[in-house]
C-alpha positions in Angstrom: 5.5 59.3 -31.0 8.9 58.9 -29.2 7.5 58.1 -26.1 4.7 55.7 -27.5 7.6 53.9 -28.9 9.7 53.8 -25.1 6.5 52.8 -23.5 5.5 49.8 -25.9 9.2 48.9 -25.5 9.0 48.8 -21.9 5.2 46.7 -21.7 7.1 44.2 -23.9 10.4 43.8 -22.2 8.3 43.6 -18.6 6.4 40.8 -20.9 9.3 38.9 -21.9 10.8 38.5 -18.2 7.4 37.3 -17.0 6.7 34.8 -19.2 10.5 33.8 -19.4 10.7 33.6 -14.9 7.1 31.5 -16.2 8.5 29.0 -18.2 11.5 28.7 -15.5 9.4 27.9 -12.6 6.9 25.0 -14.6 10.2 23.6 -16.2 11.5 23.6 -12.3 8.1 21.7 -11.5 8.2 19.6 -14.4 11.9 18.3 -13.2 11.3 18.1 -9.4 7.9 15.7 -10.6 9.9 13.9 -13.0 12.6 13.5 -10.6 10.2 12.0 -7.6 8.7 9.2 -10.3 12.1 7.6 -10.8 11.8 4.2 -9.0 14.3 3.9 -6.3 17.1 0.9 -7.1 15.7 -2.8 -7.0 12.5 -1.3 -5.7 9.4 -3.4 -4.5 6.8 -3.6 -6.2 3.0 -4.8 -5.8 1.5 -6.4 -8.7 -2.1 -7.4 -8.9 -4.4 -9.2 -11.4 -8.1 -9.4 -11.1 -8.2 -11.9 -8.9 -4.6 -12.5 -6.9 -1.7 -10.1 -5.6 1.4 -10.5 -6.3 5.1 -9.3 -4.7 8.2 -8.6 -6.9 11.3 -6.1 -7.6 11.8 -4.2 -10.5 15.0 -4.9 -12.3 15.1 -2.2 -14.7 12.3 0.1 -17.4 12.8 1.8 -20.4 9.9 3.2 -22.9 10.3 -0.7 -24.1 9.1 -2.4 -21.0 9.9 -2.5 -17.1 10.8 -6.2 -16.1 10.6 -7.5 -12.5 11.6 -10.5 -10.9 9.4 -13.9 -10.1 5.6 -12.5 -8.9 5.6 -14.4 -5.4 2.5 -15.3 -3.2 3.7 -16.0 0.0 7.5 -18.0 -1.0 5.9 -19.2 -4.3 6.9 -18.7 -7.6 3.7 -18.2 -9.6 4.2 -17.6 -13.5 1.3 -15.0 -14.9 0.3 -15.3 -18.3 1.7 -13.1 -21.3 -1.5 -10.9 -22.4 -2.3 -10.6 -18.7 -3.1 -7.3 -17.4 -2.1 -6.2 -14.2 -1.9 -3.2 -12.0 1.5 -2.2 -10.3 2.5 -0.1 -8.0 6.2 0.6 -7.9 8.0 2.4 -4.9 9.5 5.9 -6.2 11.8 8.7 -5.3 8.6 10.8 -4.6 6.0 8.5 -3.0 4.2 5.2 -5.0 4.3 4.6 -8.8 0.9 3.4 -9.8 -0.3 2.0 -13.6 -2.0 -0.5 -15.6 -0.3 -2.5 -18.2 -0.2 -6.1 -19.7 2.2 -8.9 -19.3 4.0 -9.0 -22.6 6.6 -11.6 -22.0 8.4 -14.1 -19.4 12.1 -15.6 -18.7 10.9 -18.9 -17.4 15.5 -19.5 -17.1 15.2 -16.2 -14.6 11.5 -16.3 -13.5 11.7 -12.7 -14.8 8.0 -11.4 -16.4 8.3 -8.3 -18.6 5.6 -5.7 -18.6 4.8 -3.2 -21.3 6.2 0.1 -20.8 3.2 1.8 -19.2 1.1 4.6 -21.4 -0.1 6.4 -18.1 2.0 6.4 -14.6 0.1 8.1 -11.5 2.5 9.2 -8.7 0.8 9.1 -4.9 2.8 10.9 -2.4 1.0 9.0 0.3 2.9 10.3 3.3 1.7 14.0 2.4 -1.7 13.1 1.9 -3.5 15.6 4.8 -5.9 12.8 6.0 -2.9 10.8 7.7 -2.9 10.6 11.4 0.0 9.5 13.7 -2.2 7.9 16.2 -1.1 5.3 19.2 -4.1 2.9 19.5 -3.9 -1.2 20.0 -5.4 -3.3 17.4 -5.3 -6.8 17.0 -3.2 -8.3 13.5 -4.5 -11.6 12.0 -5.0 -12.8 15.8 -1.4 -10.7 17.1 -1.6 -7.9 19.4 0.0 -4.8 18.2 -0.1 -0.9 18.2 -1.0 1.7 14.9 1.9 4.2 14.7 0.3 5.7 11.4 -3.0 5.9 10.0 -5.4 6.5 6.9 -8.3 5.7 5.1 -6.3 3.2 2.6 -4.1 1.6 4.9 -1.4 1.7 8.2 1.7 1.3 9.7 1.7 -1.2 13.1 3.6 -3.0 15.1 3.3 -6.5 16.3 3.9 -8.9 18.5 4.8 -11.6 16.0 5.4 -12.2 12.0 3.9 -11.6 9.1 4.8 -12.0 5.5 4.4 -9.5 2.6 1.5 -10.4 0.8 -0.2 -12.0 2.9 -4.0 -10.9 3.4 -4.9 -10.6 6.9 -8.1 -9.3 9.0 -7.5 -6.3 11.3 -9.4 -5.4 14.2 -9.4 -1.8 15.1 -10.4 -0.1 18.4 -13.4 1.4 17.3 -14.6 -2.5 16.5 -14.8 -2.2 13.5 -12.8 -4.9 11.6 -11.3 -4.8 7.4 -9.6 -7.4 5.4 -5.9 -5.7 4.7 -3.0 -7.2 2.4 0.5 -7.0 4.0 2.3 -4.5 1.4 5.8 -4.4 3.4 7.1 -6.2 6.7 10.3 -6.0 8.9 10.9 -7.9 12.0 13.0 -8.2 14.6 13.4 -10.0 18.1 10.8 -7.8 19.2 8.4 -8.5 16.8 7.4 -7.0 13.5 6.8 -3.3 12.2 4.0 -3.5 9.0 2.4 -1.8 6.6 -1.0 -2.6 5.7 -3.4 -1.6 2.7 -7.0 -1.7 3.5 -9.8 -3.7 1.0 -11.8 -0.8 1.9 -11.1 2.5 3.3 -12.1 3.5 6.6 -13.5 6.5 8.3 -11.0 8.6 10.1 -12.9 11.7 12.6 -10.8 14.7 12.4 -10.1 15.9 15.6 
């Protein structure tokens, strides 16, 4: 009976340690994913509406509501509507913050719109996705010649000869000739020209090698 006891003792306490080095390692995951959704400081921030796309920073978010600064087209100030809903997508720690939620207030003093605190928040780690190529090949930017330094079915990174603006939408003519309507999503230039990042308005096919 003794050793029935010892034996039962043991199955538990080997139990106990598994489930307890269980729990550690999901609390571990739970932290490092909470961790890479924290929006980096004054991030920037995409905001669309059914029918336009906007550009912004995000000032600050609590569970009460995330407020950003003026939604811009181009260098325009352009006020969206309270009970407008909108789809943002907030750079993060970890990769791209992306939600739906509804305009529930405005600063018109600041320019400042206010968004409901989001129910949902999807985190895309974009740069890990295993469909991503680092290619070299020349392509042609809203009539500038430039280069793809990184590709993938939603978008790319290229340099061009010349300038263009976040949030401006733009055609793109890749070497396969085949050509898509892109929206500008991030843009830094220098005397050489401009490095880009460009999100497709449909994906394209990419042959794995």
């Amino acid at each position: 009976m003794q050793e029935i006891l010892t034996l039962l003792a043991s199955f538990s306490l080997v139990f106990g340690i598994g489930a307890a080095i269980a729990f550690a390692m999901m609390t571990i995951r739970s932290q490092t994913r909470m961790a890479g959704m924290v929006p980096v400081p004054n991030a920037k921030v995409r905001m669309k509406t059914a029918s336009s796309l906007y550009r912004c920073r995000l000032i600050s978010n609590d569970n009460k509501g995330w407020i950003f600064t003026a939604p811009m087209q181009r260098d325009s100030y352009v006020p969206i509507p309270v009970g407008q809903e909108v789809t943002c997508e907030v750079i993060a720690e970890g990769g791209m913050l992306v939600f739906k939620s509804t305009v529930i207030a405005r600063k018109p003093i600041e320019g400042f719109i206010v968004i409901a605190a989001p129910k949902s928040v999807k985190l895309e780690n974009r740069r890990d996705k295993p469909d991503r190529k680092v290619v070299e090949m020349a392509v042609v930017v809203a009539g500038k010649s430039g280069a793809i330094i990184d590709l993938s079915p939603s978008g790319a990174k290229v340099k061009i000869q010349g300038f263009e603006r976040e949030g401006n939408q733009v055609l793109i003519d890749l070497p396969t000739g085949e050509s898509r309507g892109a929206t500008i999503v991030d843009s830094k230039n220098d005397h050489m020209g401009s490095v880009i990042r460009l999100k497709f308005d449909e994906p394209i096919a990419i042959t794995k090698e």
